[in-house]
C-alpha positions as CSV (number, residue, x, y, z in Angstrom):
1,X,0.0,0.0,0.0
2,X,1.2,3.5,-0.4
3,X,2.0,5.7,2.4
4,X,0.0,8.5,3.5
5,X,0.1,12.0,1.2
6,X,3.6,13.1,-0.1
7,X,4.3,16.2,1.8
8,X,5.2,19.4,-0.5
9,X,8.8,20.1,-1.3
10,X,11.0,21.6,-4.1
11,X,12.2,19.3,-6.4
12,X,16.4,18.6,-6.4
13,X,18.5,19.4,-9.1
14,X,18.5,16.4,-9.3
15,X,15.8,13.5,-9.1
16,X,16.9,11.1,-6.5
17,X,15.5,8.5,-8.7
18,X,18.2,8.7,-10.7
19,X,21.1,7.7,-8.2
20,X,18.8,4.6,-8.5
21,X,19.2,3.9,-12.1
22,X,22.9,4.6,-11.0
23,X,22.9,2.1,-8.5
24,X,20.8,-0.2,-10.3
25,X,23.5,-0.1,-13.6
26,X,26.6,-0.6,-11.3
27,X,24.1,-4.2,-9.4
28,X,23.4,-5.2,-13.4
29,X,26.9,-5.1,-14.4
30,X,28.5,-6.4,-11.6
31,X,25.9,-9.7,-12.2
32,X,26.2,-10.4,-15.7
33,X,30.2,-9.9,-14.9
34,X,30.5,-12.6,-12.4
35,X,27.5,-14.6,-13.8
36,X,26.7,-16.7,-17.2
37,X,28.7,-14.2,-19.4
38,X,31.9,-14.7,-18.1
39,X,31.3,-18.1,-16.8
40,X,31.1,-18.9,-20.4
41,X,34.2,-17.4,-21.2
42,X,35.8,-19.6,-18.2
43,X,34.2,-23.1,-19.7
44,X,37.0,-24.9,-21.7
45,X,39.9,-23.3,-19.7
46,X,37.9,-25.1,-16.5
47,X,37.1,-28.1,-18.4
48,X,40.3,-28.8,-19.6
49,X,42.2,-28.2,-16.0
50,X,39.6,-30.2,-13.6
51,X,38.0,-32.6,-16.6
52,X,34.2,-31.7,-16.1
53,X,32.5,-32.0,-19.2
54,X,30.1,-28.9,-20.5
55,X,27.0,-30.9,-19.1
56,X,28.5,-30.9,-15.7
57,X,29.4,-26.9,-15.7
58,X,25.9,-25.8,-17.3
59,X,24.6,-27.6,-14.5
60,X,25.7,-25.1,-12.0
61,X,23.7,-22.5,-14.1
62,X,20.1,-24.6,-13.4
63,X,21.2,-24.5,-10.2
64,X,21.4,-21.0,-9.8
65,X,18.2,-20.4,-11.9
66,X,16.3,-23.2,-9.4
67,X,17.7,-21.4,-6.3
68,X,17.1,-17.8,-7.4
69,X,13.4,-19.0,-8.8
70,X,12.4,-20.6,-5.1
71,X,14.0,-17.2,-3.2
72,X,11.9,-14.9,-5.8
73,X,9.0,-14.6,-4.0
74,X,10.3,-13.7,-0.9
75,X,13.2,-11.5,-2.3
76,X,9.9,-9.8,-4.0
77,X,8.0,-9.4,-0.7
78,X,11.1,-7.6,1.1
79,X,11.4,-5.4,-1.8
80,X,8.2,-3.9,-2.2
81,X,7.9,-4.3,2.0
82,X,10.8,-3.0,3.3
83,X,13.0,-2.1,-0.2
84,X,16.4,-2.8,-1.9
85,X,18.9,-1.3,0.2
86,X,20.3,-4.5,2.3
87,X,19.4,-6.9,0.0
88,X,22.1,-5.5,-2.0
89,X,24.6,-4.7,0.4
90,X,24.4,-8.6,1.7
91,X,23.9,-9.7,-1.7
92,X,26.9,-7.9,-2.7
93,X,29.6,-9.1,0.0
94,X,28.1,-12.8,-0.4
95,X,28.1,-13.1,-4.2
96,X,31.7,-11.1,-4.2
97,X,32.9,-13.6,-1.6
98,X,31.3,-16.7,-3.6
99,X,33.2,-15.4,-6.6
100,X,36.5,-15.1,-5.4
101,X,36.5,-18.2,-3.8
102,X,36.1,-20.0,-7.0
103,X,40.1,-19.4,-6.9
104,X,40.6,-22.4,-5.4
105,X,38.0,-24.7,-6.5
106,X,38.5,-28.1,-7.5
107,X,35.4,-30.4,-7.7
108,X,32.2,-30.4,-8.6
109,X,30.1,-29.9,-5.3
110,X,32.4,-26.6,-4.2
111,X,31.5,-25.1,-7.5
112,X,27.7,-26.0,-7.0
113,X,27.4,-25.3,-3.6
114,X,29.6,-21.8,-3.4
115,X,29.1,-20.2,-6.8
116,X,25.8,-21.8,-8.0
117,X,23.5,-21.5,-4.5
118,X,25.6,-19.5,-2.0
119,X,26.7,-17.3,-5.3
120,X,24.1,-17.3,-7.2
121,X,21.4,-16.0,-4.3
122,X,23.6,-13.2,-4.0
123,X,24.2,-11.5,-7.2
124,X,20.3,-11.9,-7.7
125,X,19.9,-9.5,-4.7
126,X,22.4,-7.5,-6.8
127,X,20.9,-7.6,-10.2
128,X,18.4,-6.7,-12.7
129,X,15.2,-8.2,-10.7
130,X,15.8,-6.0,-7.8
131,X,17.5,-2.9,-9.5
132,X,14.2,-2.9,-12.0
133,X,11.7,-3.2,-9.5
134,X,12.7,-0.5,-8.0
135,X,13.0,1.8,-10.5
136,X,9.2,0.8,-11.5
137,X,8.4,2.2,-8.4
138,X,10.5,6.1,-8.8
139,X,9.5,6.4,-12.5
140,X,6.4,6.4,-14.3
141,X,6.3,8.7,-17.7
142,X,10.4,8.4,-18.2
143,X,10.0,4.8,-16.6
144,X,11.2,3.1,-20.0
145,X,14.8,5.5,-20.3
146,X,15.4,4.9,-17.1
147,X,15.3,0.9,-16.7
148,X,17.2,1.1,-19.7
149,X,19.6,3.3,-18.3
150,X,19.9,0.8,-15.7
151,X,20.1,-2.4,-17.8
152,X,23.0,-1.3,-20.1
153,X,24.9,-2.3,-17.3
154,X,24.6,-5.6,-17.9
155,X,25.4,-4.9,-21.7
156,X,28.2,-2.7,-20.8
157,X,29.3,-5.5,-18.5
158,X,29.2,-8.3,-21.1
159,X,31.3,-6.1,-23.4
160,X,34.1,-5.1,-21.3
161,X,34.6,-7.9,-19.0
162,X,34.2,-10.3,-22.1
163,X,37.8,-8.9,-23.0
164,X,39.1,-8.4,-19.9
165,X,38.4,-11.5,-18.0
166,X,39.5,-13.2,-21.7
167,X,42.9,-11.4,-21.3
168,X,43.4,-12.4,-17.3
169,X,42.9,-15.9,-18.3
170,X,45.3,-15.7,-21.4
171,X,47.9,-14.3,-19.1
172,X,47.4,-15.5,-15.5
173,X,45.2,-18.3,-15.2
174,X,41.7,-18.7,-14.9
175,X,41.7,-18.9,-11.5
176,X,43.0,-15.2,-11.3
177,X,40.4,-14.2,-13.3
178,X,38.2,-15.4,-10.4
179,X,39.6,-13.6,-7.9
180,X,39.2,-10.3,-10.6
181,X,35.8,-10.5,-11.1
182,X,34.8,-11.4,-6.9
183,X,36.7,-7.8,-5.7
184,X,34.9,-5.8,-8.7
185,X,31.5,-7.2,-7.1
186,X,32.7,-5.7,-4.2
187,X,33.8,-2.1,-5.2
188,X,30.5,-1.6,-7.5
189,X,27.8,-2.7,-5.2
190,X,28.4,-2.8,-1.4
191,X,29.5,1.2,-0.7
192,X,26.5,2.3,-3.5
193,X,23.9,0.7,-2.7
194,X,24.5,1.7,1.1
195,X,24.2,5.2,0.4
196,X,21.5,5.7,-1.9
197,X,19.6,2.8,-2.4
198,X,15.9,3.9,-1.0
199,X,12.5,2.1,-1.7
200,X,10.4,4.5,-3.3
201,X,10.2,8.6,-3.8
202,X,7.6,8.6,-1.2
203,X,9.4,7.6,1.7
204,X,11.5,10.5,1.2
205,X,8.7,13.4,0.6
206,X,9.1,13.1,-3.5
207,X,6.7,11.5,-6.1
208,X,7.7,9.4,-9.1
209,X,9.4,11.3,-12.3
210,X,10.0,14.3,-9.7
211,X,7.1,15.4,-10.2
212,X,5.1,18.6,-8.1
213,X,2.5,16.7,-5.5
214,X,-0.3,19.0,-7.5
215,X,0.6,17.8,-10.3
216,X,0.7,13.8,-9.5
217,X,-2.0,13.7,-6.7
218,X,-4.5,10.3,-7.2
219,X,-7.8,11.3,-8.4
220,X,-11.1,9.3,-8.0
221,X,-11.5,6.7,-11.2
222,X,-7.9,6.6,-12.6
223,X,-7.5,3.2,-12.3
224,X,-7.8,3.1,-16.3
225,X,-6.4,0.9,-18.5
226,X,-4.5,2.1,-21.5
227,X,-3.2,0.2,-24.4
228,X,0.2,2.1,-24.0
229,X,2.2,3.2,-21.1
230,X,1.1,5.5,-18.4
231,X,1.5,9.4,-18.5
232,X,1.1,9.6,-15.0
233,X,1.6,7.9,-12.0
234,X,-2.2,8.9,-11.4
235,X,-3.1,7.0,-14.4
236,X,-1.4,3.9,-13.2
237,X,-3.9,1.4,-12.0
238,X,-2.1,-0.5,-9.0
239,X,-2.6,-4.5,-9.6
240,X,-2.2,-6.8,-6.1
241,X,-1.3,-10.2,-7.0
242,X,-4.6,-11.5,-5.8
243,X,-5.6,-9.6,-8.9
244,X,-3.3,-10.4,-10.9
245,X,-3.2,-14.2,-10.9
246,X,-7.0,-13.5,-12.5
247,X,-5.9,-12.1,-15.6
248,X,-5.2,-14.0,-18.5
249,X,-2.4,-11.6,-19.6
250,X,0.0,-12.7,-16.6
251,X,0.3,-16.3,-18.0
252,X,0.9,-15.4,-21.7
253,X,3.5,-13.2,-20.8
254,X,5.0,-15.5,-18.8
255,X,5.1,-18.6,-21.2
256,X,6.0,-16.5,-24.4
257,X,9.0,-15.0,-22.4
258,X,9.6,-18.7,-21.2
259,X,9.6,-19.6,-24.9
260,X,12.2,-16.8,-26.0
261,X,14.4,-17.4,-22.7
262,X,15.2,-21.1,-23.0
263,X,17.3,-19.9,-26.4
264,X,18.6,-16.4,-25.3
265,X,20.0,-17.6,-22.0
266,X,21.7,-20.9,-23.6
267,X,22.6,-19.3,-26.5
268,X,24.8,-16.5,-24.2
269,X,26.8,-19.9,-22.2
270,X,27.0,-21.4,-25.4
271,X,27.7,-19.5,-28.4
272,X,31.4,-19.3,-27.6
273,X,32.1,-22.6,-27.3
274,X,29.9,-23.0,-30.8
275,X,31.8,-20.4,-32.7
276,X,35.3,-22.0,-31.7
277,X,34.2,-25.6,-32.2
278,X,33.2,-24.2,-35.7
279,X,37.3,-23.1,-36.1
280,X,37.1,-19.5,-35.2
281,X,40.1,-18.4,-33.5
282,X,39.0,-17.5,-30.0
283,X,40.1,-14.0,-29.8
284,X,38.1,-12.9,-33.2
285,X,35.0,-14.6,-31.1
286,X,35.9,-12.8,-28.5
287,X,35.9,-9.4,-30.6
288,X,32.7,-10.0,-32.5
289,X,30.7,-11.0,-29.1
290,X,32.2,-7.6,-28.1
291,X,31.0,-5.7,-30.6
292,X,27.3,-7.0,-30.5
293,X,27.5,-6.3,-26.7
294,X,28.0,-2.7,-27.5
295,X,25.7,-2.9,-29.9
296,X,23.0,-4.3,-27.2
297,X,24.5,-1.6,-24.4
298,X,23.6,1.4,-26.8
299,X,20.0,-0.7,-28.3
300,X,18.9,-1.2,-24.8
301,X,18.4,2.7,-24.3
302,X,16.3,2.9,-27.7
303,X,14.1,0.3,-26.5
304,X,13.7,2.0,-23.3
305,X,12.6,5.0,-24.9
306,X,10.8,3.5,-27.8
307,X,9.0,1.6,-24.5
308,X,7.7,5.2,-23.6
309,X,5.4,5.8,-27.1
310,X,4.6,2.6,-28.3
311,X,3.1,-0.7,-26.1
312,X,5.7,-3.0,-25.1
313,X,4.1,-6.1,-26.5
314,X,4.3,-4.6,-30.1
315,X,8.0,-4.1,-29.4
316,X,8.5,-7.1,-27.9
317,X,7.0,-9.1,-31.1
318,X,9.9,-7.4,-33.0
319,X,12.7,-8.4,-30.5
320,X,11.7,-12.1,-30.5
321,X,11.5,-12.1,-34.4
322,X,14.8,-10.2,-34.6
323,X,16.3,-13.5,-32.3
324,X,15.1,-15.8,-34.6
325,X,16.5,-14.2,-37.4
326,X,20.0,-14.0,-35.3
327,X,19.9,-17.8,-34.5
328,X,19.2,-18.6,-38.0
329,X,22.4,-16.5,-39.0
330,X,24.4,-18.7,-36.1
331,X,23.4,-21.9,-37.1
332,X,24.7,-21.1,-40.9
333,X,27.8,-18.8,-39.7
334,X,31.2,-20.1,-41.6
335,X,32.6,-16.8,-42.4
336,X,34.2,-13.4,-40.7
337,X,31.1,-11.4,-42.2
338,X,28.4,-13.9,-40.8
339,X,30.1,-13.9,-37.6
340,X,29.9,-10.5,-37.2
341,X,26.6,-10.2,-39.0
342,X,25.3,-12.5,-36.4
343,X,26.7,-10.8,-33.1
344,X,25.5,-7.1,-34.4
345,X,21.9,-8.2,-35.2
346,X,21.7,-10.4,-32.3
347,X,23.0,-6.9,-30.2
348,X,20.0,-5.0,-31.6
349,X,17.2,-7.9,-31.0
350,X,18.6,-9.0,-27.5
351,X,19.2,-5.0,-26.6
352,X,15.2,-4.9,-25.9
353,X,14.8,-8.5,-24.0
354,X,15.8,-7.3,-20.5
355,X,14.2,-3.9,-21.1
356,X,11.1,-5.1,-22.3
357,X,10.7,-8.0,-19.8
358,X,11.5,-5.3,-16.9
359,X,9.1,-2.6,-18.0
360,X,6.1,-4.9,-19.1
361,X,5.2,-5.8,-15.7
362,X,4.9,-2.8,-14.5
363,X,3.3,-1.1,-17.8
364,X,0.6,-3.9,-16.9
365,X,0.7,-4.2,-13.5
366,X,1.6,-0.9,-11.5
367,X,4.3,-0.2,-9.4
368,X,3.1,-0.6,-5.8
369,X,3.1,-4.6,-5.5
370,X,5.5,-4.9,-8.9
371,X,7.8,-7.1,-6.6
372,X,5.5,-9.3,-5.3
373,X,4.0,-10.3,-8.6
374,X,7.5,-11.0,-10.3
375,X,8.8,-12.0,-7.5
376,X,6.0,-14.9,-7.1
377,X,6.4,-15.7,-10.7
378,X,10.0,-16.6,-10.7
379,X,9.5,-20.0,-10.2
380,X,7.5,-20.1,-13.7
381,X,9.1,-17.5,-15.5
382,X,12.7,-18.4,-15.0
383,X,11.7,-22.4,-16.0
384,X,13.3,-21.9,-19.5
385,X,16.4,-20.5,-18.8
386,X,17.1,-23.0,-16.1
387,X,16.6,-25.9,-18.6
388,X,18.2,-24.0,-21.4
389,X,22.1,-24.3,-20.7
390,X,22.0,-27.7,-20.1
391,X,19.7,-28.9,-22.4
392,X,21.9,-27.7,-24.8
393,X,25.1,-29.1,-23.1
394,X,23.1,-32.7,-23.2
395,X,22.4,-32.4,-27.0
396,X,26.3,-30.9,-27.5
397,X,27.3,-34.5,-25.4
398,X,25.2,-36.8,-27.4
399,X,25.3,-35.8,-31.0
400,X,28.9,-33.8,-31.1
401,X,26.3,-31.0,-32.2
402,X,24.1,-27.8,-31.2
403,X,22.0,-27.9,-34.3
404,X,19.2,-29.5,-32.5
405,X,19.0,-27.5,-29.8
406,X,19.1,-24.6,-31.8
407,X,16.8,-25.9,-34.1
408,X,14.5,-26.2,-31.4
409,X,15.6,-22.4,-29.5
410,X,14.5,-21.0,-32.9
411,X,10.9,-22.3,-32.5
412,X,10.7,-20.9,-29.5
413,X,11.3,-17.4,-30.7
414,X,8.8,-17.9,-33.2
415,X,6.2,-19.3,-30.7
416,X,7.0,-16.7,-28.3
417,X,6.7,-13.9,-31.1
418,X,2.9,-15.2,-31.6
419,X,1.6,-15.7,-28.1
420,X,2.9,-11.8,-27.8
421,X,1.2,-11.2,-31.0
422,X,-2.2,-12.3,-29.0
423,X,-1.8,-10.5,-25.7
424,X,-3.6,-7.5,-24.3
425,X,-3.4,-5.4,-21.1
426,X,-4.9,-7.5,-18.2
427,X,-8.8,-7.9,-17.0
428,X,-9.9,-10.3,-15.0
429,X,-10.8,-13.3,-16.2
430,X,-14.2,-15.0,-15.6
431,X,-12.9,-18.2,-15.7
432,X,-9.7,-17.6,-13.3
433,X,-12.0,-16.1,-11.2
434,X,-14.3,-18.5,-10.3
435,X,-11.3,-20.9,-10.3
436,X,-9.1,-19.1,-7.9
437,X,-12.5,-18.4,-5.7
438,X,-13.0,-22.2,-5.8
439,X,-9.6,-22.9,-5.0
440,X,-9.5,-20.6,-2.1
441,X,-12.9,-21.8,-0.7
442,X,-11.6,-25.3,-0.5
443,X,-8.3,-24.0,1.1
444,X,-10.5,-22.2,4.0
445,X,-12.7,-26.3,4.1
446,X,-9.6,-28.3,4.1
447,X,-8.2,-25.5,6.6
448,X,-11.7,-25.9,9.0
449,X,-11.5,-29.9,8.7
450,X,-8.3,-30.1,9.6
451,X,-7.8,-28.1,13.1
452,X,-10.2,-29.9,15.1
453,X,-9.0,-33.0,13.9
454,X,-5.7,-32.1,15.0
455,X,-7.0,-30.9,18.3
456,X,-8.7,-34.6,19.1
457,X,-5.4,-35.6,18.4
C-alpha cells in the first residue's frame, strides 16, 4: 500500500531517482560480470584443467536459476515491504565472496554449492530483478529510459569484462580471473547501494518522475487501463497479485518469455564454445561477441525509450522475431562477415529482452506490489532458462552437435513472437476467477476440517 500523502517540497536538481538507475547499472553489471557471461568465457579453460564436461558446468547454471526461482518470492516481498537497500549490500559481499572463492575450486560440489547457490542467491539480490523493481516504483512517464539506463549495465558488463576477464585468463590463469571478477563485485555494489539505495520517492517526501504533489496527486476513477504506457503515475492502476493471478495476460506473458528465454539464455553460455568448435580463432570470437555487446548496451536505451510511445508487447514481437533471425544466421555462420553479422543483429534484437521483460510488468501491472507479482512468478518464468544451458550441453554430449538444440531455441522465438502477437493489457478473467474463488474456498474447508481433527489428536 502507499503511504499517507507526499508532503510538499521543491524538487532537487536532481531527481533522487536517478542515483537509483545509478545504482541499479553498477548491481546489473556487476551480475552479468561474475555470472553466465563470463562463466562462459571460463568453460574450456575449466574443463580442460579439472575434466568436467560442459553438461557438468551448465549444471551449476540450473542450479542458480532453481535457487534464485524458489527465493523470488520472498526476495519480492522484502522489496516492495521494506525495499532494496540491504538486500544488495548482503547480496553484494556474499556473491563477491562466492566469486573469489572460485580461486581455489577443485570439484564439482564446491562449484555447485559456493558459486551456483551460496553465489548465485547473492548476485540476484544485486541484479536486474531488484535494480528494476525499484526503478518501476520512482519512474512512471520516463519509466522506459530509465530501466534502460539501468540495464545497459549488464550490456556494458558483457562487453568489457568479455575482454578483460579473456585477457586475465590468457595471461594468468583462470583462476586469477576469479579472484578479478569477486573484488569488482565488491567495489561496484556494497559502498552504492549503502548510500542511496531507498525504496520509493515517497518515503522520502518526493513522487515518481520528480514530479510537483499537484501535479501527481491520485484522483477518483484513474484506475484506467491504456493500451500504452502510463502518463502519470495517477493514471497507473495498482494490480495486487490476488488480482493479478486473475488475468489471462499474466500467463501469456509468462510462457512467451519462457519460450524466447530457454534460447537467449543458452545461446549467451554457449555461443562461444559453438563459434570456436566451428574453427574460429578464440580471440576474433571474443571481438565480435564484443561488438554485439556494444551494440546491445547502446539498443537497450532505444528500446527503453521507444518503451515510452509505443506498447511493449508490439515491441517485444519485433525483438523475438529479430532472435530468430540471429539464430538462423548462427546456425549457418562459416565466415568473418556472418560472424559479425550474427553478433550485431543479435545486439540489436537481445538489446530490448531485458528492457522489455522489466518494463512490461509494471506497464501492466503498476508499481506498488511490482515485486510481489515478479517475485511470485519466478519459479515459472525463470523455468526456461534454467533448462536451457543444459539442455543444450546434453544435445552438444550426445550428438557432437548444437543444431538440434538450436533448431529447437529457434521455435521458441517464433512461438514466443505469436503468443505476444495475441496478448492484451490485463482484465480479470471469468474463468480464473471462479477458479481461484474455488480454489481458495476449499483451502478455508480443508483448513476448518483439519484443526479440530488435530485438536482430538
Amino acid at each position: 500500500m502507499e503511504s499517507s500523502a507526499v508532503q510538499a517540497r521543491t524538487p532537487p536538481r536532481v531527481f533522487f531517482g536517478w542515483y537509483i538507475v545509478a545504482v541499479s547499472f553498477l548491481g546489473n553489471y556487476a551480475q552479468v560480470s561474475a555470472g553466465a557471461v563470463s562463466l562462459a568465457i571460463f568453460l574450456k579453460s575449466m574443463n580442460t584443467d579439472l575434466h568436467w564436461t560442459r553438461l557438468q558446468t551448465t549444471w551449476g547454471l540450473t542450479i542458480t536459476q532453481l535457487v534464485t526461482s524458489l527465493g523470488g518470492p520472498w526476495i519480492g516481498r522484502m522489496v516492495d515491504r521494506r525495499g532494496p537497500r540491504m538486500l544488495m549490500v548482503v547480496g553484494g559481499l556474499v556473491g563477491g565472496a562466492a566469486v573469489f572463492s572460485q580461486r581455489w575450486t577443485n570439484s564439482l560440489w564446491q562449484y555447485y554449492l559456493i558459486y551456483s547457490v551460496i553465489g548465485g542467491l547473492g548476485l540476484f539480490c544485486v541484479g536486474n530483478m531488484i535494480g528494476t523493481t525499484v526503478i518501476a516504483k520512482w519512474f512512471v512517464r520516463r519509466r522506459g529510459r530509465a530501466i534502460a539506463v539501468a540495464t545497459m549495465g549488464m550490456g556494458l558488463g558483457s562487453a568489457v569484462t568479455n575482454k578483460a576477464v579473456q585477457y586475465i585468463i590468457y595471461h594468468y590463469g583462470w583462476r586469477n580471473a576469479w579472484l578479478f571478477l569477486g573484488v569488482m563485485v565488491w567495489v561496484l555494489v556494497v559502498i552504492p547501494a549503502l548510500l542511496f539505495m531507498k525504496r520509493r520517492p515517497e518515503d522520502v517526501g518526493l513522487l515518481p518522475d520528480g514530479d510537483e504533489p499537484a501535479g501527481a496527486r491520485p484522483m477518483p476513477g484513474a484506475a484506467t487501463i491504456r493500451s500504452g504506457p502510463a502518463k502519470t503515475a495517477a493514471e497507473e492502476r495498482q494490480w495486487t497479485l490476488h488480482e493479478a493471478v486473475r488475468t489471462k495476460s499474466l500467463y501469456m506473458v509468462i510462457i512467451a518469455f519462457n519460450l524466447a528465454g530457454l534460447g537467449s539464455g543458452a545461446l549467451l553460455f554457449h555461443r562461444f564454445a559453438f563459434l570456436t568448435d566451428q574453427g574460429f580463432d578464440p580471440g576474433l570470437v571474443a571481438w565480435a561477441t564484443t561488438a554485439g555487446s556494444f551494440v546491445l548496451t547502446a539498443m537497450m536505451f532505444v528500446w527503453g525509450l521507444l518503451a515510452e510511445r509505443i506498447p511493449t508487447r508490439r515491441l517485444t514481437i519485433i525483438v523475438f522475431l529479430g532472435l530468430a533471425v540471429g539464430i538462423t544466421i548462427l546456425i549457418t555462420t562459416r565466415s568473418m562477415a556472418q560472424l559479425y553479422t550474427y553478433s550485431i543483429l543479435w545486439g540489436l534484437a537481445m538489446g530490448g529482452s531485458p528492457v522489455l521483460s522489466a518494463i512490461i510488468w509494471a506497464e501492466y501491472y503498476g508499481r506498488a506490489f511490482v515485486g510481489t507479482i515478479r517475485g511470485a512468478m519466478m519459479p515459472i518464468s525463470l523455468l526456461s532458462t534454467a533448462g536451457g544451458a543444459p539442455f543444450a550441453s546434453w544435445v552438444y554430449d550426445s550428438t557432437g552437435s548444437y543444431t538440434i538444440a538450436f533448431l529447437i531455441f529457434l521455435s521458441g522465438f517464433l512461438l514466443g513472437a505469436l503468443l505476444m502477437f495475441f496478448t492484451r493489457p490485463p482484465t480479470i478473467s471469468p474463468t480464473l476467477d471462479r477458479f481461484f474463488n474455488w480454489a481458495g474456498a476449499l483451502n478455508t474447508r480443508t483448513r476448518a476440517f483439519a484443526v479440530p481433527n488435530l485438536r482430538r489428536r
